[in-house]
KELUMRO-294437 format. One line per 2 residues: number of its first residue (from 1); their letters; for each residue x, y, z of C-alpha. Coordinates in pm, whole numbers, plus 50000, padded with zeros to 5 digits. Example, Ala and Ser with C-alpha at 12.3 -4.5 7.8 and 13.67 -1.06 7.14 Angstrom:
1 = as = 51230,49550,50780 | 51367,49894,50714
END
This chain:
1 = xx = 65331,09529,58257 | 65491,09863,58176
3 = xx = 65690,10029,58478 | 65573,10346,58604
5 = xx = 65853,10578,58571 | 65670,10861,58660
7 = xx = 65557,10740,59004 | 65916,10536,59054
9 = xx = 66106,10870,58976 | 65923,11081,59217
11 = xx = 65995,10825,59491 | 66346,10879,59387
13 = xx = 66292,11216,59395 | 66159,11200,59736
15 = xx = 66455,10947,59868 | 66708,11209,59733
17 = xx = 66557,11501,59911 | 66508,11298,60237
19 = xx = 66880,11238,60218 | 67040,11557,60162
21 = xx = 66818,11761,60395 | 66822,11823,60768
23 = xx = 66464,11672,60865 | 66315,11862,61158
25 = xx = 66001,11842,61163 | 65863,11674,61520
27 = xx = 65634,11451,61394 | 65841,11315,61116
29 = xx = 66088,11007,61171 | 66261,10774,60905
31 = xx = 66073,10375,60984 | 66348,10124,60923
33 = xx = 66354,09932,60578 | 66241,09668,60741
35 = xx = 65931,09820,60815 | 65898,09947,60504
37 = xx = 65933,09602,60345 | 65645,09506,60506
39 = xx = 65398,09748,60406 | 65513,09705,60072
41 = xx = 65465,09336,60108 | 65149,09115,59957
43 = xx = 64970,09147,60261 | 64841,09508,60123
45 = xx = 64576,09246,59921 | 64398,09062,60214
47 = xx = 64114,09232,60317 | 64009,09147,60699
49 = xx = 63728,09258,60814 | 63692,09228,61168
51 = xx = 63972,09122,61425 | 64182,08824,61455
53 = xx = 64018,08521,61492 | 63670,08687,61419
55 = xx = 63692,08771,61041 | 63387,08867,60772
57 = xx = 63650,08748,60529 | 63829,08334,60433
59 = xx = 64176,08310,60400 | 64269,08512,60719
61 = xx = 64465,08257,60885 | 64785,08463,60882
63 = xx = 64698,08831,60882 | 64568,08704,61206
65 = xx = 64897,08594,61302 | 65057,08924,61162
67 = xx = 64759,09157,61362 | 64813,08950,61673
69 = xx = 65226,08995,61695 | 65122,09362,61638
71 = xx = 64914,09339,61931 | 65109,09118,62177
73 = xx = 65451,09374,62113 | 65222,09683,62159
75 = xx = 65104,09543,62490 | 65493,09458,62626
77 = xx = 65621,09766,62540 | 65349,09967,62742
79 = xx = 65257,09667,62962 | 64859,09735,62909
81 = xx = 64599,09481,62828 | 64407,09581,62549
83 = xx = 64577,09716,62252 | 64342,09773,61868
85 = xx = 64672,09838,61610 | 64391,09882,61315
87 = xx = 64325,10261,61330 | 64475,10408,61026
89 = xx = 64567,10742,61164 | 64619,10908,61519
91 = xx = 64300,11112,61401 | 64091,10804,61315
93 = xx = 64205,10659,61627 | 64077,10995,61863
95 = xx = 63787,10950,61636 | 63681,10647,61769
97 = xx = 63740,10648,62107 | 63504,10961,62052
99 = xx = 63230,10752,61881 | 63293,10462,62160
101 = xx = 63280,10728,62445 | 63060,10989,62364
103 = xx = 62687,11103,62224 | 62702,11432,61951
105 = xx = 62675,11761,62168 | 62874,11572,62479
107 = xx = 63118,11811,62628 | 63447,11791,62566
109 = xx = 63777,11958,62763 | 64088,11958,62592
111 = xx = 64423,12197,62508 | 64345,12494,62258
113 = xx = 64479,12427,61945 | 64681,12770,61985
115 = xx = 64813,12663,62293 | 65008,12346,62137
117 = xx = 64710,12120,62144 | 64587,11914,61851
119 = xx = 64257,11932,61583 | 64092,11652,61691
121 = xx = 64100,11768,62043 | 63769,12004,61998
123 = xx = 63925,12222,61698 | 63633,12410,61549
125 = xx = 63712,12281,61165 | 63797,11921,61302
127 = xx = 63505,11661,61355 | 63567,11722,61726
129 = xx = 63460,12072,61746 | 63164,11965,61526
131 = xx = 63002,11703,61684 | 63070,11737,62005
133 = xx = 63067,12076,62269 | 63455,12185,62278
135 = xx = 63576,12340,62557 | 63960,12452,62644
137 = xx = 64248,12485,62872 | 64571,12675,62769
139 = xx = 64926,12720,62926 | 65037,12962,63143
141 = xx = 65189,13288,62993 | 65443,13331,63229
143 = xx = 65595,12987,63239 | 65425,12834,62899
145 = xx = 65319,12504,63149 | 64978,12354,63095
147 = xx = 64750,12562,63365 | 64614,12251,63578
149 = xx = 64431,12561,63787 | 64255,12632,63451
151 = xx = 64173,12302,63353 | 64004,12227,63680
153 = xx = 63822,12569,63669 | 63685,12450,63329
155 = xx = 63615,12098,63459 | 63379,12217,63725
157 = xx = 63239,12469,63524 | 63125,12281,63265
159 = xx = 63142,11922,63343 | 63324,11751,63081
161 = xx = 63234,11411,63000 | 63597,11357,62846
163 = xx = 63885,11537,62918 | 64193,11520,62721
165 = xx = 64543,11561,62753 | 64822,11585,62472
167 = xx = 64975,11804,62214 | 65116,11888,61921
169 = xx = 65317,12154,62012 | 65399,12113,62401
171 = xx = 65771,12041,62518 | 65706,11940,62885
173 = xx = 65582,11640,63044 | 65257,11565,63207
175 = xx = 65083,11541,63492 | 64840,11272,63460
177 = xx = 64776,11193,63843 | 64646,11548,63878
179 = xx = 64491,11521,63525 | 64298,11190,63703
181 = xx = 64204,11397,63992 | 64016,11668,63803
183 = xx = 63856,11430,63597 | 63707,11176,63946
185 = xx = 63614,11538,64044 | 63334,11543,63782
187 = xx = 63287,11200,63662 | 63488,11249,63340
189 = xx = 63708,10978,63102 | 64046,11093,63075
191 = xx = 64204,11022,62743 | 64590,11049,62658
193 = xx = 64682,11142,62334 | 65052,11045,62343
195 = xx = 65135,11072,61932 | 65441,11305,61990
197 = xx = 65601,11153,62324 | 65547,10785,62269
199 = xx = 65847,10609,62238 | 65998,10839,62545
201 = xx = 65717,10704,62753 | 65836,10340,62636
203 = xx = 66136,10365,62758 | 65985,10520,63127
205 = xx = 66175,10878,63015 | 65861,11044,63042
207 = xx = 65581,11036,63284 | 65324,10682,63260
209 = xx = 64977,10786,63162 | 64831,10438,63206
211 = xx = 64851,10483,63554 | 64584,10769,63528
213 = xx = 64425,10750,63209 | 64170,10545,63136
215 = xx = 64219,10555,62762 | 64548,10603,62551
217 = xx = 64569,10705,62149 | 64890,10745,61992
219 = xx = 65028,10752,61656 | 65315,10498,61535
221 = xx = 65530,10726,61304 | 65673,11018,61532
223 = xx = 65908,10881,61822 | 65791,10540,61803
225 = xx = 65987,10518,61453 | 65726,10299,61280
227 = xx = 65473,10337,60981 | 65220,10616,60956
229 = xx = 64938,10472,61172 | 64723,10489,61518
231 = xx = 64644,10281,61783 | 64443,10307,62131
233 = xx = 64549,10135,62432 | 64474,10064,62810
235 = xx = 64639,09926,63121 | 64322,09782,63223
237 = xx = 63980,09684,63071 | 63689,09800,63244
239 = xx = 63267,09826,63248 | 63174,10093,63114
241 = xx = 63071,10382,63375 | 62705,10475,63141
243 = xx = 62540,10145,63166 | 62537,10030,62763
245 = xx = 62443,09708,62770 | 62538,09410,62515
247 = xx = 62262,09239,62358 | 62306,09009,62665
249 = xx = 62205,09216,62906 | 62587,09263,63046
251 = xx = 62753,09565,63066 | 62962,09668,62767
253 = xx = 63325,09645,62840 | 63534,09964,62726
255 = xx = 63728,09750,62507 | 63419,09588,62320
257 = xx = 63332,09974,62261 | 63644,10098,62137
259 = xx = 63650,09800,61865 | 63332,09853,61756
261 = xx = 63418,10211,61727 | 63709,10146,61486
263 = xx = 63528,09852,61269 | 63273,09902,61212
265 = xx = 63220,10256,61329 | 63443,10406,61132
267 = xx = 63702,10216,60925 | 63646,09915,60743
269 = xx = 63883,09676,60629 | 64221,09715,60841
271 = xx = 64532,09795,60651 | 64716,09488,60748
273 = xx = 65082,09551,60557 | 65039,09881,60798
275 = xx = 65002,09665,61027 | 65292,09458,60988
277 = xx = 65524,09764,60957 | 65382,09854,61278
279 = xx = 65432,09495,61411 | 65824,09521,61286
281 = xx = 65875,09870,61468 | 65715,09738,61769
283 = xx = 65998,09500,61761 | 66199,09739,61777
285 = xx = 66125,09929,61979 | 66151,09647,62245
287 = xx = 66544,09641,62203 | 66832,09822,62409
289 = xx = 66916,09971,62028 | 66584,10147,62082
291 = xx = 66634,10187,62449 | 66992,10391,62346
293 = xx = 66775,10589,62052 | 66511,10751,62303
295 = xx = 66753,10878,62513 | 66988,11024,62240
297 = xx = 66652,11214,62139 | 66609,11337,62501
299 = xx = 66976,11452,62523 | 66991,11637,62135
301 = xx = 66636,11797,62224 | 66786,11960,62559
303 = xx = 67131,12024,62341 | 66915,12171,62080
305 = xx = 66701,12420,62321 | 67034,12521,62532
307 = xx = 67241,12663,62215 | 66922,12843,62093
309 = xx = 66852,13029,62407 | 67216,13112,62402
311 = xx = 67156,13251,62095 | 66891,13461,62231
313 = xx = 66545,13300,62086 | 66269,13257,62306
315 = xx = 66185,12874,62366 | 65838,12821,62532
317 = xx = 65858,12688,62894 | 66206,12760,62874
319 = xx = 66338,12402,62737 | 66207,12057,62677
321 = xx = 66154,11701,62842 | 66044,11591,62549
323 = xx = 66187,11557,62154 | 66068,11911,62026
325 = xx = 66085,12276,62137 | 65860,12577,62044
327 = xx = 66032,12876,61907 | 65842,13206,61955
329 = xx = 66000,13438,61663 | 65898,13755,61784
331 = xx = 66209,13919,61875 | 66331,13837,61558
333 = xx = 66117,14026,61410 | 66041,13734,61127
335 = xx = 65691,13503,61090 | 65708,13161,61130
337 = xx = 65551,13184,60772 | 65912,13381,60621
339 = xx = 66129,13144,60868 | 65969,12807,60722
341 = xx = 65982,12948,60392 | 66352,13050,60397
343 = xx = 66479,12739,60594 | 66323,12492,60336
345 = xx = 66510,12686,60062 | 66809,12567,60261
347 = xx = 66718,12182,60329 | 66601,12264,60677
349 = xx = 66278,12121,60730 | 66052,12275,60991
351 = xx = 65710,12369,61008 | 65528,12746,61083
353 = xx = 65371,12706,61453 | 65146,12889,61668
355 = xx = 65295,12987,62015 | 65069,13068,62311
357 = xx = 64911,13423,62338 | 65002,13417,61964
359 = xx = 64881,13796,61758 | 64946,13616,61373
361 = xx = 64730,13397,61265 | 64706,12992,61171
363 = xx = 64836,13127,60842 | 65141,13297,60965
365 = xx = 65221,13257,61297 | 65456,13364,61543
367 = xx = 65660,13084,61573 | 65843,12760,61443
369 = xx = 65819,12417,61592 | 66168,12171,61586
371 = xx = 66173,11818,61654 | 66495,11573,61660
373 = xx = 66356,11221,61643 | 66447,11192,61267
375 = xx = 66799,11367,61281 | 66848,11104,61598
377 = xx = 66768,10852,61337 | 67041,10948,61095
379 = xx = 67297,10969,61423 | 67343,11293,61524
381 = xx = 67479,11370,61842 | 67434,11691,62109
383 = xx = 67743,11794,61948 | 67633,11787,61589
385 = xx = 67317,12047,61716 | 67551,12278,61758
387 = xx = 67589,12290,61385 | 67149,12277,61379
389 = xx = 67123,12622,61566 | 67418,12798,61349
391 = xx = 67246,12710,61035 | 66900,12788,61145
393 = xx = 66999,13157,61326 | 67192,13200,60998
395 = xx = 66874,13203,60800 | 66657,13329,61057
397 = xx = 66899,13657,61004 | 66894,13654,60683
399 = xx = 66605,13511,60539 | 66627,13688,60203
401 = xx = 66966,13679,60145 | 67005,13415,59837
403 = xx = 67372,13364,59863 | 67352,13341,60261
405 = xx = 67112,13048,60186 | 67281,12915,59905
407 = xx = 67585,12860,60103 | 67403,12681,60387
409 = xx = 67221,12454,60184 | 67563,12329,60024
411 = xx = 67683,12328,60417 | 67375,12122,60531
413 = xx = 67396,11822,60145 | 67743,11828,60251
415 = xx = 67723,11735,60639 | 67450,11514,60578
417 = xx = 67658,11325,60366 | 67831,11182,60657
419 = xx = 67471,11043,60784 | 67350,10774,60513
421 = xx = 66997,10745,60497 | 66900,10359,60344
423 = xx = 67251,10274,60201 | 67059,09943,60097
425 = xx = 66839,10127,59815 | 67149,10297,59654
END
């Protein structure tokens, strides 16, 4: 068979500019090779219908055993009893705690997409805001915090029969006990989305939403440090509160709805060499290494917001708990459009954002989101973000000046050098 050196170079490609650059985008990470081993492993021809132990498909015996390590790791690292690793994406998996939880034109309460929170949390181009009846909360505009007084306003305004909580774009913790509170208040299902701060809440850094929520999504390639993927989780099974019944007669169980959701509601076949990257960062992620790695993105987040407010830039809320801050631009009088563009020029890789109370649009924006889970990866230190915030306020003051972002592009290959991404691969 003749090689693809079209493909194969691009990958190289790819490899090179992953090495040289300074990766800071917040929902980016570099998986271990390990991982990567495994989802480019034989498994990627078994199809497997179904879950483990209940297959459409022969010759399952061990994907089975691959799917269940998945699922037995998943549960010890959030100690929670019912964990589906099959959802391909953190969308797909929202998506189908949707289809297990709710009718079309159900209401829905979530964060505005503006406001930090994510498309499939009642977006008006996303599924969410399509089928079902999207309503919002936001964050304060004095202290960029999510406004619990507004989500409870909404809550008994409109009776929600979902609320959820998460972001995209949000640098503080959470309060899920109040979160809980609002929801008893009007007979609503809370559901976590914790794709950004997962791996922090592993490692009990960050507030526990299994305490309150009744449902948890998250994806497995941002702080968790594993293969692009979703999963949905709870602490505790439970009857569903709507009384859908099995063909039985019994109540439905919340976990018998959420698999049916994923397969077959909306996926078929599970990807199970995503599956086994996703069992090998689980793994992981169960380790003091790991344990070491979530706080060292705690500590170069908080390193990371202190120079840049020294530096004058406006962070929203002020700082961080988590592994990102939200940089409004506006007193810098450049778009997070021009910033993005002009960073990327020099190897910094960042991504355009929305702030709250934004006056650009999607398109533009007023700010730039940076997250430190992948520069954690490569080893960087709090003291090696000072040298993060000098090149980035470099560009950000001179965004069109070719030879000020020549030079920090050679600065940025050249420091990155001393940070080997896959040695193994050559």
């Amino acid at each position: 068979m003749q090689k693809d050196t079209q493909i194969f170079d691009l990958i190289h490609q790819e490899l090179g500019r992953q090495r040289s650059g300074l990766e800071l985008i917040a929902s980016e990470n570099f998986t271990s090779l390990q991982s990567i081993q495994a989802m480019g492993s034989v498994l990627t021809n078994k199809y497997a219908e179904g879950y483990p132990g209940h297959r459409y498909y022969a010759g399952c015996e061990i994907v089975d055993q691959v799917e269940q390590l998945a699922i037995d790791r998943l549960k010890a690292i959030f100690n929670i009893e019912f964990a589906n690793v099959q959802p391909h994406s953190g969308a797909q998996a929202n998506a189908a705690v949707a289809l297990a939880v709710l009718n079309p034109g159900d209401k829905i309460l979530g964060l505005d997409l503006s406001m930090g929170g994510h498309l499939t949390h009642g977006s008006a181009v996303n599924y969410s805001g399509k089928i079902y009846e999207p309503h919002f909360y936001g964050v304060k505009k004095e202290t960029g915090y999510v406004d619990y007084e507004q989500m409870e306003s909404q809550a008994q305004a409109v009776k929600p029969k979902m609320i959820i909580c998460g972001a995209s774009a949000y640098s503080r913790d959470w309060d899920y006990k109040r979160i809980r509170e609002i929801a008893d208040s009007v007979g609503a299902i809370v559901m976590a989305d914790i794709a950004h701060p997962a791996g922090l809440i592993a490692k009990q850094l960050l507030n526990d939403p299994f305490d309150y929520c009744h449902i948890v999504t998250s994806t497995t390639h941002k702080t968790l440090r594993g293969p692009r993927g979703g999963i949905i989780m709870m602490r505790k099974d439970f009857e569903n509160p709507w009384g859908v019944k099995d063909n039985k007669g019994n109540l439905k169980t919340m976990s018998s709805m959420i698999n049916l959701a994923v397969f077959p509601g909306i996926q078929g076949g599970p990807l199970e060499h995503v599956i086994a990257g996703k069992a090998v960062a689980f793994g992981e992620v169960l380790s003091d290494d790991y344990t070491e790695y979530a706080l060292q993105i705690q500590k170069n987040a908080q390193e990371l917001a202190k120079l840049l407010v020294a530096k004058d830039y406006n962070i929203i809320s002020g700082g961080t708990d988590n592994h990102l801050v939200l940089i409004d631009l506006r007193n810098k009088n450049i778009s997070g459009k021009k910033a993005e563009q002009a960073l990327v020029k020099a190897e910094i890789t960042c991504n355009k954002n929305m702030v709250p109370f934004d006056d650009k649009s999607a398109f533009i924006t007023s700010g730039v989101r940076i997250g430190v889970p992948a520069v954690t990866t490569r080893g960087l230190k709090e003291k090696d973000m000072q040298f993060i915030v000098d090149s980035f306020d470099k560009i950000i003051r001179n965004p069109e000046d070719e030879n000020v972002i020549a030079g920090i592009k050679g600065d940025v290959n050249a420091f990155m050098k001393d940070f080997p991404l896959y040695p193994e691969l050559g």
